[in-house]
C-alpha atoms as one frame of an Amber mdcrd trajectory, in Angstrom:
protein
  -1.516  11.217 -55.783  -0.111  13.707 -53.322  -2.826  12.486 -50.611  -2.097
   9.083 -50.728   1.692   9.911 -50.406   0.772  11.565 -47.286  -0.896   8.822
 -46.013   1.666   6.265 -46.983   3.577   8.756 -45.117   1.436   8.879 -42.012
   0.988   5.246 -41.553   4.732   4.115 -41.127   5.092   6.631 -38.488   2.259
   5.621 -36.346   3.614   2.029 -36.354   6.598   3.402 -34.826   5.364   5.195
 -32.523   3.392   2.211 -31.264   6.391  -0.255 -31.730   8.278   2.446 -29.363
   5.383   2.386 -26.492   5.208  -1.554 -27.013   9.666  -1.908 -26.224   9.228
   1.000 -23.421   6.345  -1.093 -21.828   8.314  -4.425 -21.868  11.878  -2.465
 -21.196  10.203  -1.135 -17.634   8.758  -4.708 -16.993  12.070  -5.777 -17.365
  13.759  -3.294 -15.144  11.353  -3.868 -12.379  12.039  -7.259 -12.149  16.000
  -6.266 -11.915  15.088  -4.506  -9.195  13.057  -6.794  -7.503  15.389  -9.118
  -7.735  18.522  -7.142  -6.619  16.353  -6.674  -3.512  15.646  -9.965  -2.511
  19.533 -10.323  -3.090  20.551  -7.443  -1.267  18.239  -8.694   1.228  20.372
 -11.741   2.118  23.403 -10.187   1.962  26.126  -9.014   4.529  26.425  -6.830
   6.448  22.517  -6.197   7.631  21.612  -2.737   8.489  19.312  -3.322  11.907
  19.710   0.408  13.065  18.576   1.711   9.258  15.693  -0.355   9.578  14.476
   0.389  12.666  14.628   3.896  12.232  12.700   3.183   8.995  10.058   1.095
  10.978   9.936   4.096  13.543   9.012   6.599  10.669   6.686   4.502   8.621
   4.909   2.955  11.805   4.703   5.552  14.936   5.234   8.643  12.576   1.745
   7.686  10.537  -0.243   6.096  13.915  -2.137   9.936  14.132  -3.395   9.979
  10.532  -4.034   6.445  10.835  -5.794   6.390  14.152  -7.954   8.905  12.946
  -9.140   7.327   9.679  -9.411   3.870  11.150 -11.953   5.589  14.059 -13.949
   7.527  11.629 -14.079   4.519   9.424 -15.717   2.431  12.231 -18.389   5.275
  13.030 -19.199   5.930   9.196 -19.516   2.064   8.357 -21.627   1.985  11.177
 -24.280   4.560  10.671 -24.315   3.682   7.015 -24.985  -0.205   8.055 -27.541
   0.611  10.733 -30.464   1.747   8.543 -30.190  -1.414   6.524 -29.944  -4.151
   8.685 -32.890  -2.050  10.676 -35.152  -2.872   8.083 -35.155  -6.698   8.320
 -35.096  -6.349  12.269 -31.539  -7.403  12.054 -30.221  -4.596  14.302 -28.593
  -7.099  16.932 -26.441  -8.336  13.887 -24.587  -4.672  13.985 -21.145  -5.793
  16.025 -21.318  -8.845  13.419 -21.446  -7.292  10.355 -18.773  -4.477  11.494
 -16.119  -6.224  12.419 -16.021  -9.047   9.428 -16.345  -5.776   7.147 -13.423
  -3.686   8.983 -10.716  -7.365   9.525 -11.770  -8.458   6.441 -11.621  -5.438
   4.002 -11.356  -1.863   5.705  -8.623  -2.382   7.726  -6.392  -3.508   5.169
  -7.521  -1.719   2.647  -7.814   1.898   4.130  -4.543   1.539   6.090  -2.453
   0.155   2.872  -4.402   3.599   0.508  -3.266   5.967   3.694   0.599   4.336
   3.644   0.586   4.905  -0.090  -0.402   8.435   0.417   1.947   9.538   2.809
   4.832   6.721   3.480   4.816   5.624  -0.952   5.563   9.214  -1.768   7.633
  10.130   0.848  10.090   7.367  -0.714   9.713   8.911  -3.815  10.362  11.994
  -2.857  13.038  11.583  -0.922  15.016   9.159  -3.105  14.576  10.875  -5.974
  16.067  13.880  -4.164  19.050  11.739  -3.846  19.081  10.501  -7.240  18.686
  14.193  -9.230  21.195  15.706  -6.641  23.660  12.930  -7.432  23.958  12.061
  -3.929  23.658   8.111  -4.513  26.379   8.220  -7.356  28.299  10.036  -4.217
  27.671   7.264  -2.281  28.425   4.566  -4.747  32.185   5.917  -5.327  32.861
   6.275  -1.759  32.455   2.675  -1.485  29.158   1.877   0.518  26.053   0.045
  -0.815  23.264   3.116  -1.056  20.762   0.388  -2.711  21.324  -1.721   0.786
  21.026   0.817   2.803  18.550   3.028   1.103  16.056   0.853  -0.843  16.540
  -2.614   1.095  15.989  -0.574   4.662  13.152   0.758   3.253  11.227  -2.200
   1.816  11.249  -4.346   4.556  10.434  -1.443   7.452   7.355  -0.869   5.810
   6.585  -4.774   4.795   7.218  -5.267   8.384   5.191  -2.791   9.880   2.100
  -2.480   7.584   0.551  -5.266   9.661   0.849  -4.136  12.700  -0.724  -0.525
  11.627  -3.947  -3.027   9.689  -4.123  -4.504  13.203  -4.276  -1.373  14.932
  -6.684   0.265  12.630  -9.060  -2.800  12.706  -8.994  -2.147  16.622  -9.573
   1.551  16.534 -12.334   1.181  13.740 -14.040  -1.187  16.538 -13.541   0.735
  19.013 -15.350   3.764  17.154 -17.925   1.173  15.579 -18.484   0.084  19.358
 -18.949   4.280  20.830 -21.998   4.624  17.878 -23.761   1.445  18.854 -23.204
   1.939  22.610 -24.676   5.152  22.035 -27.575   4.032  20.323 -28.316   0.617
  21.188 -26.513   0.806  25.103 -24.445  -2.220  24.157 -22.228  -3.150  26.348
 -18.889  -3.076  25.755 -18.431  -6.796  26.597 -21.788  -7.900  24.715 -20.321
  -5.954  22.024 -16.885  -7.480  21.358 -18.451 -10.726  22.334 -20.680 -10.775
  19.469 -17.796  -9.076  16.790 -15.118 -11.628  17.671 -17.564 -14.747  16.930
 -17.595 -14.063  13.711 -13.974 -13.615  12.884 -12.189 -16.547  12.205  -8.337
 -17.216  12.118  -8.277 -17.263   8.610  -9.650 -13.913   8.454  -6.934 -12.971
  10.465  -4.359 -14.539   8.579  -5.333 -12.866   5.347  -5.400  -9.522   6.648
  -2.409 -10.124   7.563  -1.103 -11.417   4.454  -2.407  -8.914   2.454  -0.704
  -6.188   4.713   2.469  -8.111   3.773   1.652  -7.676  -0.135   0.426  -4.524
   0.666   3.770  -3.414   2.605   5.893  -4.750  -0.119   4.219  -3.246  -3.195
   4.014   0.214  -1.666   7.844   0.145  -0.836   8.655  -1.412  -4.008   6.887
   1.268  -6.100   8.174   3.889  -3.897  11.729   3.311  -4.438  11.892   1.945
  -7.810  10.040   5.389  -8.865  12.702   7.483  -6.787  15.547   5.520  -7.907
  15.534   6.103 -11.099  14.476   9.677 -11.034  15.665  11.871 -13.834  15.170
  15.650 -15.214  15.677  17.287 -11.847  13.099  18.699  -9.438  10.340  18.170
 -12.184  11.724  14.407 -12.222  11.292  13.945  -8.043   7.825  15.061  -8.263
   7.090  12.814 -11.175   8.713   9.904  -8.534   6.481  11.106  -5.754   3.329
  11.105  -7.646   4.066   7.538  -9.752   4.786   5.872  -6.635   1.649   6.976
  -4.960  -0.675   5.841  -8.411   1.274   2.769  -9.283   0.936   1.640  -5.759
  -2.696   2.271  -5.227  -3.506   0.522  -8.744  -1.438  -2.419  -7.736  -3.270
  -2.688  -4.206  -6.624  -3.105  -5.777  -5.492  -5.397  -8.334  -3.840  -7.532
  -5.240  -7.270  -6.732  -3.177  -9.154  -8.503  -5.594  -6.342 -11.814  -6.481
  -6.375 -12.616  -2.969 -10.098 -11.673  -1.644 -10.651 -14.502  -4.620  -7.863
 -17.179  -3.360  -9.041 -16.781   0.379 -12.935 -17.308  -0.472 -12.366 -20.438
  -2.616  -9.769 -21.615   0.727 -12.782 -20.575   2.289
């Protein structure tokens, strides 16, 4: 008798706990959307803060152009010596310039440059807001009368929204540009033959989705940086937990995004 007691006693509490994870789950959906929505609000809104924004755009664009430059040209070198061997096989060599550059406007570029933005610019914003948060620095700002979700989250979002594709651009061109010093190297293609042969195989609509997903991309990794640092709590231990859920929620969210859109744009296609 005293057994099953205990597990009469067991099984109410497990349904609890799993009652609790099931509200918490649908609670942070919930807030999310608040927050999404109070952006697109704030967004709209008077007055518009250009100068926040462009300093934002100058430190998530020309502050990450070194890391990115040099993953985008060791991405074009790596893709090509790994490609080289293969299409060698069937004779296919020519094909090289081809094959490179739909891989690198298609996927790489986006891809890599959106993963290296979550790293460094996605946790940044979690860091650094939930600085603000823990130190009570927003509730400052809030009583002195200003609008620190405008100005701190809004700014924020749209820099990077706005300057993820320009950085996906510029790392499809240096991961060319690397692709074309391998091949030139071993093949002595010329640098005209070489772009000549890449850029027929690129169409607009390649363009236009890389594009659009660095738009996605751009959003989501702002989003998920400052929601996490936002809503920091539990002091320092809270800001790293920010820092560190921005950069995994946003880098789960990218793939998921990758793979919506890579099947929208082949079925356009």
């Amino acid at each position: 008798m005293k057994e099953d007691s205990d597990v009469s006693d067991i099984v109410p509490e497990k349904k609890y706990v799993i009652s609790y994870e099931v509200d918490l789950f649908f609670t942070g959906l919930y807030s999310v959307y608040k927050f999404i929505g109070r952006f697109f609000k704030e967004l709209f809104s008077l007055p518009f803060e250009f100068k926040e924004i462009i300093n934002q755009c100058y430190q998530v664009g020309y502050k990450s152009l070194p890391l990115i430059s040099l993953t985008g040209f060791i991405t074009g070198i790596v893709f090509t010596k790994q490609s080289r061997p293969s299409l060698a096989e069937f004779g296919a060599s020519s094909w090289l310039p081809s094959l490179i550059s739909i891989a690198i406007i298609r996927a790489l570029a986006p891809l890599v440059t959106a993963l290296i933005a979550a790293g460094k610019v996605g946790s940044n914003m979690g860091a650094e807001l939930g600085s603000m948060k823990v130190t009570e620095q927003i509730d400052a700002m809030e009583v002195s009368g200003t609008k620190p979700f405008k100005f701190l989250v809004v700014t924020r979002i749209t820099a990077i929204t706005l300057m993820l594709p320009i950085l996906v651009l510029y790392t499809g061109l240096i991961g060319m540009i690397g692709s074309y010093l391998n091949i030139h190297q071993n093949e002595l293609t010329s640098f005209t033959a070489f772009f000549n042969s890449a850029l027929k195989s690129i169409s607009f609509l390649d363009i236009t989705a890389s594009i659009f997903k660095a738009l996605i991309y751009g959003f989501t990794i702002g989003a998920a940086g400052c929601y996490q640092g936002y809503h920091a709590t539990n002091g320092t231990k809270g800001v790293g937990k920010a820092a560190n859920a921005a950069v995994v929620i946003s880098m789960f969210m990218i793939f998921v995004e990758e793979m919506v859109i890579v099947q929208v744009v082949n079925t356009i296609r």
